[in-house]
C-alpha positions in Angstrom: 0.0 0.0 0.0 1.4 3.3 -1.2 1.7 5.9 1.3 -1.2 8.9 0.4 -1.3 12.7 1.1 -4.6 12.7 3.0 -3.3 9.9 5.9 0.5 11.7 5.7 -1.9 15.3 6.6 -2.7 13.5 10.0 0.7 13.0 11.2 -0.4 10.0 13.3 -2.3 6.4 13.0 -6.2 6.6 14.0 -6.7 5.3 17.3 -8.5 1.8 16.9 -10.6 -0.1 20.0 -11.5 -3.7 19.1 -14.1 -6.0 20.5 -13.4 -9.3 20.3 -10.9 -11.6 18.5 -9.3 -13.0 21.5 -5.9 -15.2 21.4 -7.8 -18.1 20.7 -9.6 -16.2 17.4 -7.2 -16.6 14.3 -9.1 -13.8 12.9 -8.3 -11.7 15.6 -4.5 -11.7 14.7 -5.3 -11.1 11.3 -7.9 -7.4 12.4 -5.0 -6.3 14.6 -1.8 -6.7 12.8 -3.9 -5.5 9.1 -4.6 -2.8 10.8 -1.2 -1.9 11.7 0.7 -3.3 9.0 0.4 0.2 6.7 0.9 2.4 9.9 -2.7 3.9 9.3 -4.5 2.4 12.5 -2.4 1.1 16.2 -4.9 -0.8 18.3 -5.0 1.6 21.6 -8.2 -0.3 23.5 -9.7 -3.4 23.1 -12.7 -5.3 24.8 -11.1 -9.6 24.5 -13.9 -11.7 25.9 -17.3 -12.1 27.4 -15.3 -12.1 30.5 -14.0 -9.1 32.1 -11.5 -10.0 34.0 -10.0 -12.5 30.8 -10.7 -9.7 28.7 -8.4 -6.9 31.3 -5.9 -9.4 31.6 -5.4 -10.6 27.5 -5.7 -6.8 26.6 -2.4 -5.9 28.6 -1.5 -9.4 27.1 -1.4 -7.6 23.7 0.5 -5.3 25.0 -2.4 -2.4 25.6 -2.4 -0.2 29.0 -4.1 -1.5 31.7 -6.2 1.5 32.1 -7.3 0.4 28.4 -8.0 -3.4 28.2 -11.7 -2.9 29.7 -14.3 -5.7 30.8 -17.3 -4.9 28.0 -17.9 -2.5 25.4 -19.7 -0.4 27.6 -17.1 0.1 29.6 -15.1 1.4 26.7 -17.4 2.9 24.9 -18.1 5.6 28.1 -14.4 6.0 29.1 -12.5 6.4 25.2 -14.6 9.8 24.7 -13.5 11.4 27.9 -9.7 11.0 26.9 -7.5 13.4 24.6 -6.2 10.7 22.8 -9.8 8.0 23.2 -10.2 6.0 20.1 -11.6 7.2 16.8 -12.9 3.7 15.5 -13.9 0.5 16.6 -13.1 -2.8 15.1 -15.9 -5.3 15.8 -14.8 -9.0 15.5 -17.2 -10.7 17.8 -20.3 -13.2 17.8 -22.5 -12.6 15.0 -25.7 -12.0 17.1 -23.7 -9.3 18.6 -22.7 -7.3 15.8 -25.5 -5.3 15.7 -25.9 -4.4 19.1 -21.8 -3.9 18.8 -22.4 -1.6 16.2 -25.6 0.1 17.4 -23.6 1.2 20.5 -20.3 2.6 18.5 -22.5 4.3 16.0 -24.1 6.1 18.6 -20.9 7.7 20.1 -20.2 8.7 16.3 -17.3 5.5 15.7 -16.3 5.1 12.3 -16.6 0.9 12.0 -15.0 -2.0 10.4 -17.4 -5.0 11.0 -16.6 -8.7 10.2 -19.0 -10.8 8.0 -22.0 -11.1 8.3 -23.3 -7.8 9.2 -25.9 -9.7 11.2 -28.4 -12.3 11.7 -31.9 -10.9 10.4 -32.1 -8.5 7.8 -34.3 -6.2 9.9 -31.3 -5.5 11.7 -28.9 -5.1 8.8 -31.4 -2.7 7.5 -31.4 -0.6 10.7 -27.8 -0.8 10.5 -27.8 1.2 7.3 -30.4 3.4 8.0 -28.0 4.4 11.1 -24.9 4.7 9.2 -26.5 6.9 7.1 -28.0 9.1 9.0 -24.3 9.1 11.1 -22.3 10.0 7.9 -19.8 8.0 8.9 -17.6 5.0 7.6 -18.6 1.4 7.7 -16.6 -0.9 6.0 -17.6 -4.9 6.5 -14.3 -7.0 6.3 -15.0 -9.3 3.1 -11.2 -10.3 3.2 -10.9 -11.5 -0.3 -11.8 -8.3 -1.9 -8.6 -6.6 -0.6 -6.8 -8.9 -2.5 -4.7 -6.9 -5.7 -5.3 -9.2 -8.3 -8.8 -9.9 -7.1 -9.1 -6.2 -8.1 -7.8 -6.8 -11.3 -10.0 -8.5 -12.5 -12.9 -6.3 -11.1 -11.0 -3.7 -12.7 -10.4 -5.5 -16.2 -14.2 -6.3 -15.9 -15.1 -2.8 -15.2 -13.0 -1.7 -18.4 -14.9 -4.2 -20.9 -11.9 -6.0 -21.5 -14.1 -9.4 -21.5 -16.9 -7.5 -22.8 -20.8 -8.3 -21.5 -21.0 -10.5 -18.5 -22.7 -13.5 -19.1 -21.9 -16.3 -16.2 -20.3 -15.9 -12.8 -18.7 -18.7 -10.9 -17.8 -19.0 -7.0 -16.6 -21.8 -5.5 -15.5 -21.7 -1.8 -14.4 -25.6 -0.1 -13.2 -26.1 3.2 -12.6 -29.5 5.0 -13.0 -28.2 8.7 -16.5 -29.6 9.2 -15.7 -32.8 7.4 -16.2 -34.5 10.9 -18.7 -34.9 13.9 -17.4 -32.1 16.0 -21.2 -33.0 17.4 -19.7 -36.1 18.8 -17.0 -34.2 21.3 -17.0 -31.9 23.5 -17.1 -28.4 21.4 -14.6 -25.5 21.2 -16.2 -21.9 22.4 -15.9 -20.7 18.7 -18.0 -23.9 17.5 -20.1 -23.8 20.4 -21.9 -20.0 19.4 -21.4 -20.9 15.2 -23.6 -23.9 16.1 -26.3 -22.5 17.8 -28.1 -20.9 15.3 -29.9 -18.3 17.9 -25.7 -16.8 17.7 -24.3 -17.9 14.7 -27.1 -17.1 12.4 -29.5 -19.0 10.4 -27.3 -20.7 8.4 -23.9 -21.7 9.6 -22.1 -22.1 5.7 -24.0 -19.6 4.4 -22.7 -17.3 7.2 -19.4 -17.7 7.2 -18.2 -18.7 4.2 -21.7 -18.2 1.3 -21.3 -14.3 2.2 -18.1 -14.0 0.9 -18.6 -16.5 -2.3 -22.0 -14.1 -2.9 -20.0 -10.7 -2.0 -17.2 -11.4 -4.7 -19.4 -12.6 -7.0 -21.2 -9.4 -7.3 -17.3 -7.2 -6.4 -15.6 -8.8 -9.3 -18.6 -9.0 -12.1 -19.9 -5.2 -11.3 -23.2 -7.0 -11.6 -26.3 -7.5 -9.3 -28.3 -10.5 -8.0 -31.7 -10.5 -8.4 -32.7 -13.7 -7.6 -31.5 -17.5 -6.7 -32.3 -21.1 -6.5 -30.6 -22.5 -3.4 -30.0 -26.0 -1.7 -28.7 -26.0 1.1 -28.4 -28.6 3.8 -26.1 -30.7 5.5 -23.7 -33.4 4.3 -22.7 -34.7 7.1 -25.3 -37.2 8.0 -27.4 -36.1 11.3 -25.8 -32.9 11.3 -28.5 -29.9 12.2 -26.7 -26.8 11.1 -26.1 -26.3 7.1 -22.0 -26.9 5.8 -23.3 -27.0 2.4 -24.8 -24.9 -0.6 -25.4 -25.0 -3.9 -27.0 -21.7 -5.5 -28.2 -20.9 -9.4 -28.1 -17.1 -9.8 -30.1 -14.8 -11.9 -28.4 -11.0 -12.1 -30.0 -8.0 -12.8 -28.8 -7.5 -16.1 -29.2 -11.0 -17.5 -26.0 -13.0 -16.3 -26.1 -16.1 -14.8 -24.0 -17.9 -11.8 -23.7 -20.3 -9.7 -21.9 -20.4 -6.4 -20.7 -23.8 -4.3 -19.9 -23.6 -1.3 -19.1 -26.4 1.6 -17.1 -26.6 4.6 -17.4 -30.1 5.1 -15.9 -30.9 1.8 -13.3 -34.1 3.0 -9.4 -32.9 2.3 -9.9 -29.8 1.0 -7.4 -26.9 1.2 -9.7 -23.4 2.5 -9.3 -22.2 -1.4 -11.7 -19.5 -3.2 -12.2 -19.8 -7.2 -14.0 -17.3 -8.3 -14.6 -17.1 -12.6 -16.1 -14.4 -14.5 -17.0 -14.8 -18.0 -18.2 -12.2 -20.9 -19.0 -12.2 -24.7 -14.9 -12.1 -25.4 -13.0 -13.6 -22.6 -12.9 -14.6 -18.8 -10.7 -13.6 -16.0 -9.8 -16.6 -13.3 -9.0 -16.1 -9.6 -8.4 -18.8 -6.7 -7.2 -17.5 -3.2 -4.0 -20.2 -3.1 -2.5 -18.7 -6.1 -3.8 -15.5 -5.2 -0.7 -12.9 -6.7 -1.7 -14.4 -9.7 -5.2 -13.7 -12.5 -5.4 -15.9 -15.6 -7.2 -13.7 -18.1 -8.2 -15.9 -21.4 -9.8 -14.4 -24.5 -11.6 -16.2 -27.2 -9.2 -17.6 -29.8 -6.3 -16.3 -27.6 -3.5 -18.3 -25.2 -4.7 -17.2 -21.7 -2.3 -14.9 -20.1 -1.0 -14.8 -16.3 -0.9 -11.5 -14.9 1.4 -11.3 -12.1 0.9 -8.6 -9.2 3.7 -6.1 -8.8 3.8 -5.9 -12.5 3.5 -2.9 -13.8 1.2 -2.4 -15.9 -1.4 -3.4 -14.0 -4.8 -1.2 -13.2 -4.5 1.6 -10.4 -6.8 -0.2 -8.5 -4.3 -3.2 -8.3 -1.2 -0.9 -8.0 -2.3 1.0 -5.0 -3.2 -2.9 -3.2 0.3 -3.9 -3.7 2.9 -3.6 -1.1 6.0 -5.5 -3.1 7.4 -6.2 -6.2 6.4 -9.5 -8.6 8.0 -12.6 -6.8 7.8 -11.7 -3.2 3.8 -13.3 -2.3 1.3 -11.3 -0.6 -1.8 -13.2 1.2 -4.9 -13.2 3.1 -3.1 -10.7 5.9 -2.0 -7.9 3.5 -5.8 -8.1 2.1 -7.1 -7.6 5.4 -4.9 -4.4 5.5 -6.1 -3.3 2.3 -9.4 -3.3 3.7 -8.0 -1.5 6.5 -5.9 1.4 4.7 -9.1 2.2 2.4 -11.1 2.4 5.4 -8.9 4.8 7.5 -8.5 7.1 4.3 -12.6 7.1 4.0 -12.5 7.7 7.7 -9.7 10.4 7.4 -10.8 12.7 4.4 -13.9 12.3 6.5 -12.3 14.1 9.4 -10.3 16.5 7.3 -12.8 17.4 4.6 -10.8 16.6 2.3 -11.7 14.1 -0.9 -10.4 10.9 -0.5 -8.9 8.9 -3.6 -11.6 7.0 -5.5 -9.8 4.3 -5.5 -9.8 4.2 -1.6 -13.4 3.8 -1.8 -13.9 0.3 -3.1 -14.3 -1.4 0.2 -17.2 -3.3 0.9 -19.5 -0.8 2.8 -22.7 -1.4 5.5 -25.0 -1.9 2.2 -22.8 -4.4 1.0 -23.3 -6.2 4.3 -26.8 -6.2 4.0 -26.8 -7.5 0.7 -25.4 -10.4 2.2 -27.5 -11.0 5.2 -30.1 -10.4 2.0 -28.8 -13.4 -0.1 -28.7 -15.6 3.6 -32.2 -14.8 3.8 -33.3 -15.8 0.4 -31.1 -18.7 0.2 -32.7 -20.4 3.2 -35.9 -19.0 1.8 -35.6 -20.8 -1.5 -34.0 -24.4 0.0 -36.8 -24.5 1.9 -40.0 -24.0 -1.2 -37.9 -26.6 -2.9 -35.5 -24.5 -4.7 -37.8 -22.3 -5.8 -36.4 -18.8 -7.3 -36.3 -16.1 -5.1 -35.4 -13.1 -5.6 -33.7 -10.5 -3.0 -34.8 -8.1 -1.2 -34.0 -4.4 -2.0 -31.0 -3.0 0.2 -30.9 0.6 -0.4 
């Protein structure tokens, strides 16, 4: 990431808080240190489990003041704005039937938010969400990791640019292995014991954590709308209750189709993303495990490999990269991205000053609650049989 004039005008990282993301959460590492990792955000405060004293104690863990690792949100939330230097955003990483409350509480104290996937569990309160966001004016960015990543961009960029022409089919594929067994058979970690209660974890446990992001780059890397789908989703793990499968047919606004498959119960699979979109002249082809790479093939044409830290690549895809062609960038540097766009929406914000366009290509609150959206209507439609279903509006 490229330094910029509008975060240099500040002189000094924004102040972050956290909730959530304890030692035990690997995405907890990967919030913190992509927020650091361009020098725009430093982690001041931070709220690290349900329980206060665990929480006081893994905050000063991290390396935060004692005076700063707090018990619960509220606690944080009423003591940040009464210091000089209190925090100026909050990073919420916790339960998904907290994120709205989480969020509800930050918004009202005027937080700028970054907010992991999915928004939240109903779409009544993903709507509320961004009915409060807007009337707040101020940034929300939800942390589908995969868009951060440079050549991800790429191709959202070559798509953008008609270099494959019309979009006519969409593919997503996202497999993991990690549900492959009966974790119902053994005593249950705390992370598996709230994703598989679906009062916490949402209705849908695949579609939660893995469908949103499948759906999400879908729609990021095509430029193109869903307006309706034909879902199955279940279980293939026999006796299982929760869903760790899905298999969707997409309609798009504009006439494309898609399909997304999605599993985390699929037996030896590598966590892996594959995500194809193909127009009237050509396709572009991502995966996550060769991720500094995008095959772009034309009709007629040898498909080329586009490498990133090359330079002829679009701005988009130039601003996302840290390091020349050779040296691999991952799923941590994405998070940053995420992060850096954020705290320069969040910065020209403060400054009134216009932030760089391509800064503001995050996934936002309404991209959130397109997701929650597409969890909705894909449970909707497995249950009537498959039956198409089309989304509700998110506006």
């Amino acid at each position: 990431m490229r330094p910029n004039p509008i975060v240099e005008k500040l002189g000094r990282p924004l102040r972050l808080g956290v909730i959530g993301g304890g030692p035990e959460a690997f995405i907890g590492y990967i919030h913190r240190s992509g927020a650091e990792l361009d020098g725009r955000f430093r982690v001041v405060a931070g709220v690290f489990s349900s329980d206060a004293t665990r929480s006081r104690e893994r905050g000063v863990a991290f390396g935060l003041d004692a005076g700063r690792s707090y018990g619960d949100l509220g606690a944080m939330l009423a003591a940040e704005p009464a210091r000089a230097d209190g925090i100026e955003a909050l990073a919420v990483m916790t339960p998904n039937d907290l994120h709205h409350a989480n969020c509800v509480a930050a918004l009202d104290r005027g937080l700028d938010i970054i907010c992991d996937k999915p928004l939240a569990n109903s779409l009544a309160d993903a709507l509320d969400l961004v009915a409060r966001v807007k009337r707040a004016g101020t940034v929300f960015c939800v942390t589908h990791t995969y868009a951060g990543s440079a050549m991800l961009r790429e191709a959202r960029a070559l798509v953008a640019a008609g270099a494959i022409g019309e979009v006519r089919l969409v593919q997503c594929e996202y497999l993991q292995a990690g549900m492959a067994v009966r974790h119902e058979d053994g005593p249950l970690t705390s992370k598996l014991r709230w994703k598989m209660n679906p009062s916490r974890g949402g209705p849908s446990l695949v579609l939660g954590d893995i469908g949103t992001h499948a759906f999400h780059l879908a729609e990021f890397a095509s430029g193109a709308r869903v307006a309706a789908l034909s879902a199955d989703v279940g279980a293939l793990v026999p006796g299982r209750k929760v869903d760790d499968y899905a298999s969707i047919g997409l309609r798009f606004a504009a006439g494309a189709r898609g399909q997304l498959l999605v599993s985390q119960a699929a037996a030896g699979a590598e966590n892996n993303v594959l995500l194809r979109v193909f127009g009237e002249k050509g396709h572009v082809e991502w995966q996550h495990r060769d991720g500094n790479y995008l095959t772009v093939a034309m009709q007629g044409e040898a498909p080329r490999r586009y490498g990133r830290g090359d330079p002829y690549l679009q701005p988009a895809t130039v601003r996302s990269t840290r390091i020349t062609r050779g040296h691999p960038e991952g799923f941590r540097e994405a998070m940053a991205n995420l992060y850096a766009d954020a705290a320069e929406a969040i910065l020209a914000r403060k400054l009134g000053t216009p932030a760089d366009p391509l800064a503001l290509d995050f996934p936002t609150v309404l991209d959130g609650a397109r997701g929650v959206a597409f969890i909705e209507a894909a449970v909707g439609s497995s249950r009537d049989g498959s039956r198409w279903t089309a989304l509700a509006a998110v506006e």
